[in-house]
VOGU-3710 file (C-alpha; in Angstrom, 3 decimals, decimal comma):
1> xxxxxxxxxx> 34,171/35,707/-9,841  32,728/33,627/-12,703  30,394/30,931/-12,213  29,841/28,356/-14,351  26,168/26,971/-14,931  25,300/23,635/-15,300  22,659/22,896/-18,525  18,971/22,281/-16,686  18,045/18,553/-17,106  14,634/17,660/-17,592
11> xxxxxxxxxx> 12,437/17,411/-14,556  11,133/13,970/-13,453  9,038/13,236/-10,927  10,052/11,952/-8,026  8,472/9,180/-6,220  6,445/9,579/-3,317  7,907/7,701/-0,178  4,754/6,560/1,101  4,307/5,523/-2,484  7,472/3,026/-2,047
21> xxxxxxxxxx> 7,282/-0,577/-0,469  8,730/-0,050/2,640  9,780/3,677/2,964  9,336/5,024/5,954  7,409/8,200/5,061  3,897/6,415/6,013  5,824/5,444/9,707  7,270/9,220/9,586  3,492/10,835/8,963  2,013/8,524/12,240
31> xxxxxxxxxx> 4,673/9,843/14,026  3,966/13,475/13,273  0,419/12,788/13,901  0,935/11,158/17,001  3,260/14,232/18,180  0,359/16,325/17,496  -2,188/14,644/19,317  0,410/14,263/22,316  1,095/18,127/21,859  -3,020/18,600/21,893
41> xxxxxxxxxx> -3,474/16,596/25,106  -0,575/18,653/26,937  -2,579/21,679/26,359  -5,245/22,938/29,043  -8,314/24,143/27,621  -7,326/27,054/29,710  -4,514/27,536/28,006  -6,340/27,524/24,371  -8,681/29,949/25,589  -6,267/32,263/26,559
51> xxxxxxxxxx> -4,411/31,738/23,173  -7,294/32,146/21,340  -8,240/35,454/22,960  -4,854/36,858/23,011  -4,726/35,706/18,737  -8,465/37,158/18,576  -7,414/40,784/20,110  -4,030/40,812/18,692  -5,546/40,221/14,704  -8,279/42,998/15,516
61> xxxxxxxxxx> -5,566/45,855/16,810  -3,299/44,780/13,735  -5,817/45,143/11,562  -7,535/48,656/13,319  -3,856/49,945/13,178  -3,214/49,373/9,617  -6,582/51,011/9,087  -5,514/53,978/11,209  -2,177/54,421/9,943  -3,149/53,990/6,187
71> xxxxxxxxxx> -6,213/56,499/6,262  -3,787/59,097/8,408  -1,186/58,673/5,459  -3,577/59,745/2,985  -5,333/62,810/5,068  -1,838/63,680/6,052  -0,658/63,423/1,899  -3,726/65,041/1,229  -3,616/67,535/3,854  0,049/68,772/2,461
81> xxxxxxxxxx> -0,659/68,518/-0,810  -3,675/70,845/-0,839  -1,910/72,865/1,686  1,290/73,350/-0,804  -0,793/73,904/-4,183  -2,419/76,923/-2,194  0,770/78,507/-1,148  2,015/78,183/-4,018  -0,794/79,662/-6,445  -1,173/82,596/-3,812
91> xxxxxxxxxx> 2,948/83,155/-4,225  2,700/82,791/-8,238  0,198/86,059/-8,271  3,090/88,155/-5,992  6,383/89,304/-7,377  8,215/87,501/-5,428  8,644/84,702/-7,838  10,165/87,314/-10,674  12,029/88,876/-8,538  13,816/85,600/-7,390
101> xxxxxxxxxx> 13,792/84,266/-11,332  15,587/87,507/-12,145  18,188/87,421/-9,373  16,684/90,721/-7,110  15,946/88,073/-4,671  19,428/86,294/-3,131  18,729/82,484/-3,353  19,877/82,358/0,805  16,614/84,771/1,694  13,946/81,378/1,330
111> xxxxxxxxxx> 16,639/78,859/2,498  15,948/79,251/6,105  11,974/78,791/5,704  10,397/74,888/5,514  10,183/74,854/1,589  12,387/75,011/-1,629  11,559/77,774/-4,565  12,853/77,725/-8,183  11,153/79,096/-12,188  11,212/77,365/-14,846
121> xxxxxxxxxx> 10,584/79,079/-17,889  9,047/77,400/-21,623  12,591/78,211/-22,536  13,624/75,438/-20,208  15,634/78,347/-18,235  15,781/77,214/-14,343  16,494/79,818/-11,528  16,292/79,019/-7,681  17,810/76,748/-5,296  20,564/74,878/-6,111
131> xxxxxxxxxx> 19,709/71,393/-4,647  15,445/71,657/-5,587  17,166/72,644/-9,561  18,964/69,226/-9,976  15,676/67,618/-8,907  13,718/69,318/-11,488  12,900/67,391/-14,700  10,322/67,677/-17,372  7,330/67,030/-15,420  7,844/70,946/-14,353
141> xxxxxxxxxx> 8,474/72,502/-17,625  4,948/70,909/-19,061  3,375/73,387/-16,404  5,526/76,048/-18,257  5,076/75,705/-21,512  0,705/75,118/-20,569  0,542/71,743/-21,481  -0,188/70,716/-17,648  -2,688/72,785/-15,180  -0,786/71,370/-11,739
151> xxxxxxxxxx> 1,778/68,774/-11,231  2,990/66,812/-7,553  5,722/64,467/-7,070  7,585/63,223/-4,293  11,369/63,588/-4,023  14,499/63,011/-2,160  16,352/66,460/-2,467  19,364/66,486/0,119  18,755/63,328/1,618  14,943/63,864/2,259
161> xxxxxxxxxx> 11,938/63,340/1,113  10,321/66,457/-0,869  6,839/67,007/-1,929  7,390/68,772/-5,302  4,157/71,184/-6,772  4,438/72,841/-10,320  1,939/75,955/-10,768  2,045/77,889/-13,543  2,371/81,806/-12,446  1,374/84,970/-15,169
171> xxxxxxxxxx> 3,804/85,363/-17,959  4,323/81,967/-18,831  6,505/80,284/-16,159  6,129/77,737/-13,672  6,947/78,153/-10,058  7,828/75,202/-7,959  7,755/74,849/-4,519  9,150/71,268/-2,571  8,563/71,095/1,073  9,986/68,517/3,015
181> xxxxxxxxxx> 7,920/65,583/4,486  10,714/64,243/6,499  8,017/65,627/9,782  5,129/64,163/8,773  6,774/60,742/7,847  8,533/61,175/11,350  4,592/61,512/12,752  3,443/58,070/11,064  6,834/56,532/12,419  5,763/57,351/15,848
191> xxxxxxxxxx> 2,306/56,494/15,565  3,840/53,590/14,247  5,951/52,932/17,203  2,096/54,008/19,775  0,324/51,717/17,802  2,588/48,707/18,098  2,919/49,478/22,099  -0,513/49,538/22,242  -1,183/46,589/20,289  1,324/44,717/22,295
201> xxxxxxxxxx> 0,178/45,838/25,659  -3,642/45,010/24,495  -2,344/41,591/23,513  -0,903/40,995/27,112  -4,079/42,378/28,937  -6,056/40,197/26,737  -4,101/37,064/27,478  -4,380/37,932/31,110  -8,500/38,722/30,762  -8,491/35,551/28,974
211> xxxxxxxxxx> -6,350/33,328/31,870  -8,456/34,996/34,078  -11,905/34,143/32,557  -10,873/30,413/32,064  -9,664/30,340/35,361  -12,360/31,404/36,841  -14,978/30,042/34,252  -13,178/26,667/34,091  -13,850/26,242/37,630  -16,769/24,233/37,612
221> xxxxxxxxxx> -15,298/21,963/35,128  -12,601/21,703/37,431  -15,220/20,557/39,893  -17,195/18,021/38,074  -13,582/16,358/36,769  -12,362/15,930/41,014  -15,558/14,168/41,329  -15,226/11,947/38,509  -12,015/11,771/39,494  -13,559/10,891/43,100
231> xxxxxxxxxx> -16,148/8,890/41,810  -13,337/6,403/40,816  -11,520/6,398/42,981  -13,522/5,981/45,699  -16,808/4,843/44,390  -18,494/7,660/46,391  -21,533/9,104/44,462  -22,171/11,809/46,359  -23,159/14,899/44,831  -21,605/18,228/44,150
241> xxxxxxxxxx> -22,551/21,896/45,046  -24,761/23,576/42,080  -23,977/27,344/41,617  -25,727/29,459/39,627  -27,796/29,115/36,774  -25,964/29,327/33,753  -24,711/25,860/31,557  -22,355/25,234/33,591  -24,427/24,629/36,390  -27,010/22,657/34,120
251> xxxxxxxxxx> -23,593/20,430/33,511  -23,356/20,352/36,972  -27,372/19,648/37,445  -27,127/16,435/35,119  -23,928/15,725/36,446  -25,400/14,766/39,625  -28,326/13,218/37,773  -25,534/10,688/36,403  -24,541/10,083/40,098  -28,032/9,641/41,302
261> xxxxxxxxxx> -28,608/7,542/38,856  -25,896/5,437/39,342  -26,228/5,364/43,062  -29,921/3,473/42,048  -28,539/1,481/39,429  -26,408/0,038/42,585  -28,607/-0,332/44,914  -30,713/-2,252/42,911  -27,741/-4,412/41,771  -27,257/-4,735/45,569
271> xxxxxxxxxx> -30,990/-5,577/46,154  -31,071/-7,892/43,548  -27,944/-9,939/44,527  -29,589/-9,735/48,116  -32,876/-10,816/47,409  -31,502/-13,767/44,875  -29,151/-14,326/47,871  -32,396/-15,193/50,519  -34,248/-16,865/47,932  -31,809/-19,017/46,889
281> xxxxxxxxxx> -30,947/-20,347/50,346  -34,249/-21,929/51,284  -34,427/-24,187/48,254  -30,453/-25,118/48,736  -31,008/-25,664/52,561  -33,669/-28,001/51,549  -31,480/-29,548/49,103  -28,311/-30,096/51,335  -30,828/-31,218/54,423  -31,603/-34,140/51,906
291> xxxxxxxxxx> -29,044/-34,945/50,630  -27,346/-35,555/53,888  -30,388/-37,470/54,800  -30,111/-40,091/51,868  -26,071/-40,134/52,696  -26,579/-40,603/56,380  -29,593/-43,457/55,695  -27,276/-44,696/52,856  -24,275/-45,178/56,057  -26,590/-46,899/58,387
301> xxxxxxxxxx> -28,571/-49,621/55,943  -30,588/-47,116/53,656  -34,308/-46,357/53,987  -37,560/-47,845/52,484  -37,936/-47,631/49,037  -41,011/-45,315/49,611  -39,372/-43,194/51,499  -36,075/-43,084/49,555  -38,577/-42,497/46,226  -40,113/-39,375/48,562
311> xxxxxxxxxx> -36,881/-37,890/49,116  -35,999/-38,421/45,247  -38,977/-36,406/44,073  -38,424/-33,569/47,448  -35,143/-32,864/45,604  -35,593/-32,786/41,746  -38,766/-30,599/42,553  -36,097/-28,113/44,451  -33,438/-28,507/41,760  -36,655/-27,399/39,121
321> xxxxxxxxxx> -37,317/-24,806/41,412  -33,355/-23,623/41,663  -33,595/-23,815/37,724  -36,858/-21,422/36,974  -35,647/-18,613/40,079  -32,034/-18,590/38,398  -33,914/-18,589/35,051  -35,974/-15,871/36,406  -32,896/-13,692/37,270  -30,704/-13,999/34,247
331> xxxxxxxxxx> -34,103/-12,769/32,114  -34,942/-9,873/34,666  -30,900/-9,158/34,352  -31,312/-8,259/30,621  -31,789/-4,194/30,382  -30,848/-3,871/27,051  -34,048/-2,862/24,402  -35,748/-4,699/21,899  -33,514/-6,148/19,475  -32,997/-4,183/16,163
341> xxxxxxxxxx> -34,978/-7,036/13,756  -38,156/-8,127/16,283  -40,322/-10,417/14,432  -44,099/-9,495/13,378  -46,285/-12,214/15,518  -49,925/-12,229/16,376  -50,280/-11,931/19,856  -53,324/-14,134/19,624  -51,347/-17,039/18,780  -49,319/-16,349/21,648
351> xxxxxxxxxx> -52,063/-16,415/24,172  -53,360/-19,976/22,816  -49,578/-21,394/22,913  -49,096/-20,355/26,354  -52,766/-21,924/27,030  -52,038/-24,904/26,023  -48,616/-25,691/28,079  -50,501/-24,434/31,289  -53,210/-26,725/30,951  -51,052/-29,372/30,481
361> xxxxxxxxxx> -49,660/-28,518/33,945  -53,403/-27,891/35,836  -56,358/-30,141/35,833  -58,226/-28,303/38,634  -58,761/-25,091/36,877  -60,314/-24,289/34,144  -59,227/-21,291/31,476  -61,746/-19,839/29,253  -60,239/-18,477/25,921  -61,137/-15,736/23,974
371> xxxxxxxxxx> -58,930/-13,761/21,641  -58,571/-12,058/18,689  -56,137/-11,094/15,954  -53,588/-8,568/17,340  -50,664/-8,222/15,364  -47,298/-7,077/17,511  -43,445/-6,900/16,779  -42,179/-8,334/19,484  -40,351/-11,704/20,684  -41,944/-14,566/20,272
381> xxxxxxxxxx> -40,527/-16,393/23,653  -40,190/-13,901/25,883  -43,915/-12,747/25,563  -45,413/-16,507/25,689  -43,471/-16,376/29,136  -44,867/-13,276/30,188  -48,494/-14,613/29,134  -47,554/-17,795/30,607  -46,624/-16,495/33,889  -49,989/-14,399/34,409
391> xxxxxxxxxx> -52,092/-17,878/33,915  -49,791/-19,630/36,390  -50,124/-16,685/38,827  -54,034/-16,648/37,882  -54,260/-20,541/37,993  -52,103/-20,647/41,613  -54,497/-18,319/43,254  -57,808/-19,811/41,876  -59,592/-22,255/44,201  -59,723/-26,063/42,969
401> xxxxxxxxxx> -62,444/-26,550/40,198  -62,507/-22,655/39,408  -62,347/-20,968/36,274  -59,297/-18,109/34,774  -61,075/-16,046/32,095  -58,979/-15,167/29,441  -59,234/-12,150/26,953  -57,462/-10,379/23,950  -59,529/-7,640/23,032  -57,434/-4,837/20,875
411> xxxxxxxxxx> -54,224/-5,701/22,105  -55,388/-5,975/25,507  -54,462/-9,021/27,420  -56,882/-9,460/30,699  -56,699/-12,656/33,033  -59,051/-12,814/35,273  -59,010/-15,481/38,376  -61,819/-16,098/41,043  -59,769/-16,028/43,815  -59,509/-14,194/47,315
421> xxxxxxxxxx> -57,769/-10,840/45,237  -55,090/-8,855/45,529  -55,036/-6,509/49,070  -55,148/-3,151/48,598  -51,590/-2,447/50,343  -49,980/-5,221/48,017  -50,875/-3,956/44,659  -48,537/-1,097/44,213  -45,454/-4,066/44,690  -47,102/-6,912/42,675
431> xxxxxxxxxx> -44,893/-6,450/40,007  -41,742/-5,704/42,264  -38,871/-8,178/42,028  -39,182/-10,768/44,891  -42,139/-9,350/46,282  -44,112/-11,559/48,150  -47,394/-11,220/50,001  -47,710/-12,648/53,462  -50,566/-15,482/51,780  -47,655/-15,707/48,892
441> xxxxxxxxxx> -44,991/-16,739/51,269  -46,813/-20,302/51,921  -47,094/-21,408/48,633  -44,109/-22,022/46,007  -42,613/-19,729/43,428  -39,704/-17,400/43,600  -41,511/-13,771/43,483  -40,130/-13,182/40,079  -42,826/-13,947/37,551  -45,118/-11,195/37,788
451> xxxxxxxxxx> -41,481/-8,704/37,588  -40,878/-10,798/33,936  -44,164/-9,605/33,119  -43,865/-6,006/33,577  -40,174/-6,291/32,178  -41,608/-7,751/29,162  -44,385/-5,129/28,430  -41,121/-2,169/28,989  -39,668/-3,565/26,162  -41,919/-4,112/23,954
461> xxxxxxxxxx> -43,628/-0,375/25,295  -46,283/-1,476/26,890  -47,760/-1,915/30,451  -49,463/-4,379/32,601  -51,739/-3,653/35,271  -53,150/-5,292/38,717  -56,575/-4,723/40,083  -59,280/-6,637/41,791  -62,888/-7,591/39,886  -65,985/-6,143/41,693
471> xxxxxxxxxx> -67,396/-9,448/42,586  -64,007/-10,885/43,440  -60,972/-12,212/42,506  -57,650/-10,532/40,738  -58,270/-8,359/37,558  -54,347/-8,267/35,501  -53,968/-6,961/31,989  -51,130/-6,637/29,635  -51,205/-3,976/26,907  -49,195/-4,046/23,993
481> xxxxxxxxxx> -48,824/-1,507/21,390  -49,438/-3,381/17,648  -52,641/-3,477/15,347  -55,553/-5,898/14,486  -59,044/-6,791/12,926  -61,490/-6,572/15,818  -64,850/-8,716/14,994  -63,840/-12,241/14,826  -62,770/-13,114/18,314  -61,490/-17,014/18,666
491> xxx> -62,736/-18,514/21,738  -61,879/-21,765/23,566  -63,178/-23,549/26,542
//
């Protein structure tokens, strides 16, 4: 059958299809991905583990077999090889080779034995078995005629593969022996045949070694992923059994450090909303009390104008005080860090702002001043509330005509009042939120300004301190971290 060929045209290429407007290859590509990460999430780690092992063992027998089988080929080649060039140099020296060259020796008398004989002579003259003579080519007669010391060759004489040796005997001839290989090659095919069992078998057992060490070694995963699991479901944080001592169990260790956590985070929250809760209803119990006081007076005729201006001032001063405690809470509610770009201030400058809007507010206490240059990167605001909330704290708890001392001294803030002090059992809670002392509880505030002050040093990685002075009075300081020219303090009384 004839086929005709048509001429080659050039090649061109072809455009791309996500290179087209509106082809579809860029949709088709997503969609491949997107099978691919489906495929992904369908398989268990378990499952990869045991693939992985089962590839791992299964590479490392292939490749051990192919070693084995390779470097057996060649010791076996060699083996024969060496083992034919010696028989047939030991029958060259006998004259058995003559005798079968000059026909004393019947052909049949070597057939039954495991090799093939013939003689070649420089002549080119070939005696000996039929089948090993039609094989026979020049590469024998070179041994002959001198010109080569030994040649081997492989073969197929009768169907089979031959091993062919040319020695050269005394008198000038060659003698050639061929042995078949046909029983060796038979010996590689069935260690062939072992190896691939084997290799097949070790690929199982490793899958199974592997399925069972995921299994088992997965199992505290397992574990942590029913409590998550739990954990949202049913909000319980609880937390789970820790065996052993290996990762695992440190994954299970901060695990449960997570829950804990959480579980604190929450019952703060729940504190918090609690706290806010009782705080809030004194001040909006006031408020409604009055309220339906002026409505009521308002029903039967309306009260004095002294009385109604009274009432007036009772409820803006709760409204203010409704404004600073929900103030209070949506500052104490911010947890994240300093902000990325805080400004570079002198805390100094600070202290005398915050000064200066608390006298405004007190004319029956009187703040001494003295400060120096400490420069801090910080937030302007939030610390001139934090300052601002230690003099009102200082101010509310000195006696009428007393004096707050106040001093910056390398970035240490210390207000100092003259006051009864702070009790020994209160001072570990000063700085709590809504914490109150039993003295604290009959004057006003909401038991969150001391908490802003702490809050504030956190993030800006300081600290604040309470203590009492030796002669009397409360003793609190404010640290924060920054740097400054000590030796020309700035005072004001």
């Amino acid at each position: 059958m004839t086929t005709t060929r048509r001429p080659r045209e050039p090649l061109r290429e072809q455009p791309r299809d996500h290179d087209e407007p509106g082809s579809g290859g860029g949709e088709t590509a997503g969609r491949s991905v997107l099978r691919r990460e489906q495929l992904a999430e369908r398989v268990t780690l378990a499952s990869r583990i045991t693939l992985l092992t089962s590839l791992a063992v299964g590479v490392t027998l292939a490749v051990a077999s192919v070693a084995v089988y390779v470097t057996l080929r060649m010791e076996l080649e060699s083996s024969l090889d060496e083992s034919l060039t010696e028989r047939a140099r030991a029958t060259a020296q006998t004259a058995f080779a003559q005798s079968y060259l000059t026909g004393s020796l019947p052909s049949d008398f070597v057939t039954p034995s495991d090799v093939r004989l013939a003689v070649v002579t420089p002549e080119g003259q070939v005696r000996g078995e039929a089948l090993l003579v039609k094989e026979l080519n020049t590469t024998e007669l070179a041994v002959a005629r001198g010109t080569e010391d030994r040649t081997l060759r492989t073969a197929v004489v009768d169907g089979e593969r031959h091993r062919i040796v040319a020695v050269p005997q005394p008198g000038g001839d060659a003698l050639v022996i061929a042995q078949s290989m046909e029983p060796t090659y038979a010996s590689l095919e069935r260690l062939t045949l072992v190896a691939w069992s084997v290799g097949l078998a070790g690929v199982l057992l490793a899958g199974l070694a592997g399925w069972a060490v995921a299994a088992n070694g997965l199992r505290p995963v397992r574990r942590l992923t029913a409590a998550a699991e739990r954990v949202t479901r049913t909000d319980d944080l609880r937390p789970i059994t820790v065996t052993g001592t290996d990762e695992l169990a440190r994954l299970t260790v901060a695990f449960n450090m997570m829950l804990a956590s959480l579980a604190a985070s929450r019952l703060r929250q729940n504190q918090l909303v609690a706290d806010a809760g009782h705080e809030l209803r004194t001040p909006l119990t006031s408020l409604r009390t009055n309220i339906e006081l002026l409505a009521q007076a308002d029903r039967t005729g309306g009260l004095p104008a002294t009385q109604r201006a009274e009432l007036l001032t009772d409820v803006h001063a709760q409204v203010d005080e409704l404004g600073t405690l929900v103030g209070d809470l949506v500052e104490l509610n911010r947890d994240e860090p300093l902000g990325g770009h805080p400004e570079k201030i002198d805390l100094g400058d600070v202290v005398d702002a915050a000064v200066t809007r608390v006298r405004r507010r007190t004319a029956t206490v009187r703040l001494e001043v003295s400060t120096e240059q400490w420069m801090v990167d910080g937030e302007p605001a939030l610390l001139e509330r934090a300052v601002t909330n230690l003099l009102d704290n200082a101010v509310k708890w000195s006696p009428p005509g007393g004096t707050v001392d106040v001093r910056l001294v390398g970035g240490v803030l210390t207000v100092r009042d003259h006051g009864p002090g702070i009790d020994q059992g209160d001072l570990p809670h000063v700085f709590d939120r809504f914490y109150r002392s039993a003295e604290a509880r009959t004057r006003s505030g909401s038991g969150l300004g001391l908490a802003i002050v702490r809050r504030t040093a956190d993030r800006h990685a300081g600290h604040v301190t309470a203590g009492n002075a030796p002669d009397g009075g409360a003793v609190l300081t404010l640290t924060v971290p920054g740097s400054g020219v000590r030796g020309h303090p700035r005072s004001d009384g």
